[in-house]
C-alpha angles and dihedrals in degrees: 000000000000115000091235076072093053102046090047082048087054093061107030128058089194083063094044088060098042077056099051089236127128120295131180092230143351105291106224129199129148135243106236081010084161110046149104092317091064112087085200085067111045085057081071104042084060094070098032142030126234099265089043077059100047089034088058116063095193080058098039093052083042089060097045099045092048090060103038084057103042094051093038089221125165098251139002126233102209116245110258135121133250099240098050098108087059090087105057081043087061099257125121123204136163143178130269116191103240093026106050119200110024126185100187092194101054107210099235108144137065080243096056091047096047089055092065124110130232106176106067091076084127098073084069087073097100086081093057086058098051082052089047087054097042099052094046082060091054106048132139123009124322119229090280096054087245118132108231102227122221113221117199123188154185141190128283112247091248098044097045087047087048090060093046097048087044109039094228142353114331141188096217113025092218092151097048093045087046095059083035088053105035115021103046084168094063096041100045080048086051098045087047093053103047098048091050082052091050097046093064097039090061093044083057091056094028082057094038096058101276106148105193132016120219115199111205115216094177099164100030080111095080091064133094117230089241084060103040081047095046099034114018111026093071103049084037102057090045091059090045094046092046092047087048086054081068094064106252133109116249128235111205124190148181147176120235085352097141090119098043104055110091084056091042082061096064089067086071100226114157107228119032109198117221133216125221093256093088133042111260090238090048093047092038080049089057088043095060127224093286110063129057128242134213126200164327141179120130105261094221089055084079083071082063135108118270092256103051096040093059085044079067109039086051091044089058089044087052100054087042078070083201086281118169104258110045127127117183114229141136122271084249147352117317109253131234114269095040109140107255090216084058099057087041090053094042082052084051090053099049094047090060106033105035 
């Protein structure tokens, strides 16, 4: 372990976990802990689209500082978006209400492949300053003597390929299977050329004052573990083990991965999040002892009554069993239309009984 590692764990309790060393209680953020349940944000969202948010650092910080202190929640993930590093790649995408991400020119061919660029990694910095921004704000110690820690991220190679091949989110991912199965060539280049992107997208939030890096494999879940193995461990333990060289820990997550954990653990991240499919024991069980877990309450409980809600909340605490190397969080991000008390009162919780 780097001593930059060691000197981020002193200060925040969020790191320690990450970490699996002692802390004096659960750490606890959100995934999607600023977003369009926040009437905060949606003040914002009124002057300027997504992109404009991700794309302005002094808006960007604004966002994720808003939420870390409203909620009052143990670290805070900037506000950016997976797909940015598609446009200094050479790929344009938008966003379509209704539809969400669009690439109107789906990336299907070696060709196509071969055409992207790798060495524009620097636009990206735009991120690095929201960070810059993000972590002056933060600091020195909070009231509680706990350092707030700052998570950047990026995109997992297959997730971020799956975007490109289908030109958006999918169900059933044919396009992208179909360049996996039958065009090894394109799909050794992609996965090349995404992880050199990465890579230096990271470096750019690791040097800015990100603590930690969390990779999103959102749609690893509709693989089988013959394919993640085949196809996705190898690029993407590359990417973990060259984020870690930085000197930060690694988040890696993951939606309906259950069956695909113990796998997901080869890639030697620190920390596997966990969705709300599986029990945390059970999860923490296929992640093996060395390795920390973050989770995992089902985002749409915190439409729930205050009793069950806090059923739940005590129910993940409880599997947790107080074990070095848990950070409380939801399966997956919180959904618009949460009520924002709710998320406030799960953070409280936490707070007394982890």
């Amino acid at each position: 372990m780097s001593q930059e590692i060691q000197h981020s764990a002193g200060s925040s309790r969020f790191v320690r976990a990450c970490l699996r060393q002692p802390v004096d209680r659960t750490p606890v953020w959100f995934l999607r802990q600023a977003g369009r349940y926040m009437p905060e944000y949606m003040a914002v969202r009124k002057h300027h689209t997504l992109l404009d948010i991700c794309r302005t650092p002094a808006v960007a910080a604004e966002v994720t500082i808003t939420a870390a202190e409203r909620l009052g929640v143990d670290a805070a993930i900037i506000f950016a978006d997976l797909l940015l590093p598609f446009t200094p790649m050479g790929v344009d995408f938008e966003f379509v209400n209704g539809e969400g991400p669009v690439v109107h020119a789906p990336i299907r061919s070696f060709e196509q492949v071969k055409a992207l660029r790798t060495d524009r990694a620097d636009e990206l910095n735009y991120v690095a300053k929201s960070i810059e921004k993000v972590a002056k704000h933060f600091a020195g110690p909070r009231t509680d003597g706990d350092q707030l820690g700052i998570i950047g991220f990026c995109g997992a190679p297959f997730t971020l390929a799956s975007y490109m091949i289908e030109g958006g989110s999918s169900r059933n991912y044919i396009e992208t299977k179909k360049m996996m199965y039958s065009d090894g060539a394109a799909w050794g280049m992609l996965m090349e050329k995404l992880l050199t992107v990465l890579v230096a997208y990271a470096a750019q939030q690791v040097e800015a004052g990100a603590d930690v890096i969390q990779v999103f494999d959102s749609w690893a879940g509709a693989l089988s573990v013959a394919d993640y193995r085949q196809y996705c461990l190898a690029p993407t333990t590359e990417l973990v083990k060259r984020i870690q060289a930085l000197g930060v820990p690694v988040i890696y997550f993951g939606v309906d991965t259950a069956s695909l954990l113990t796998t997901m653990r080869e890639t030697g991240a620190d920390v596997l999040g966990l969705d709300w499919r599986v029990p945390l024991d059970e999860g923490w069980r296929l992640a093996g002892p060395g390795c920390a877990v973050q989770g995992n309450l089902d985002p749409i409980t915190l439409f729930a009554p205050q009793d069950v809600l806090k059923a739940r909340v005590e129910e993940v605490l409880r599997l947790a069993g107080g074990k070095p190397g848990h950070i409380f969080n939801l399966g997956h991000g919180i959904v618009p239309g949460t009520p924002v008390d709710n998320v406030i009162q799960v953070v409280e919780w936490v707070k007394q009984l982890g």
